[in-house]
N, C-alpha and C positions, 0 to 999 in steps of 0.2 A: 833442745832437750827432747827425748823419745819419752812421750808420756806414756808408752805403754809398760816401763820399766818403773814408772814413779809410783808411788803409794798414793789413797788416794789421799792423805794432806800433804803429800810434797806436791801433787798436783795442782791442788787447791792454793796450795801456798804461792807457786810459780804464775797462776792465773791472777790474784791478787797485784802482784808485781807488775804481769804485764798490763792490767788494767790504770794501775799506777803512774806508768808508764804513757800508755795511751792518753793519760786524762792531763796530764801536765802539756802535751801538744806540741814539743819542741822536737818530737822525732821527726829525720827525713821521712817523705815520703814510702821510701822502700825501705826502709825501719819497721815504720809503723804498719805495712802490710805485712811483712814478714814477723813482728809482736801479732797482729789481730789472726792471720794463719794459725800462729801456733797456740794462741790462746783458744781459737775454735777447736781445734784438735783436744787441747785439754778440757776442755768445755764437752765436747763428746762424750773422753775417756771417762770423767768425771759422771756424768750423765749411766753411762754404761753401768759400772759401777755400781752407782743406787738404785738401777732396776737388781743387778742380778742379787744385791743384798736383800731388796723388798720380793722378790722372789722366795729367797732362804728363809725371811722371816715367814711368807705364807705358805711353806711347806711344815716350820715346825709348828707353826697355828692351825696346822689342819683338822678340822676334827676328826669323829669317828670313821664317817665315810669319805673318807680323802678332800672332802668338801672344805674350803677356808671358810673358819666361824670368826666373825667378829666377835673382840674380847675388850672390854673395858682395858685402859693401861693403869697399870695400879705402880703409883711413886713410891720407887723403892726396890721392884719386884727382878729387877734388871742387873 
């Protein structure tokens, strides 16, 4: 799978599986290197992802002078 194409819960979702995968232990060898490759890959992409999100969130949390303010999370507000 090209995780650069996945969303990221198909991502997450594909990673789950190969973990799945890995944990039961009956893959060949060159199986199971070729699942943990590409589970790192989506491990990455995944990774990638929640920065550039927690990014977005501290541009619209910026305060007055372009500074990020910490804000209480208020349940609900979302």
């Amino acid at each position: 799978m090209a995780e650069e194409k996945l969303t990221f819960e198909q991502a997450m979702a594909r990673l789950d599986e190969i973990v799945k995968l890995l944990e039961r232990g009956d893959a060949p060898l060159e199986q199971a290197l070729a699942l943990f490759e590409e589970g790192t890959g989506l491990m990455r992409a995944c990774s990638a992802q929640l920065d550039q999100a927690e990014q977005k969130v501290r541009l619209l949390l910026a305060g007055p002078e372009g500074q990020p303010e910490e804000r209480p999370f208020e349940e609900g507000s979302v």
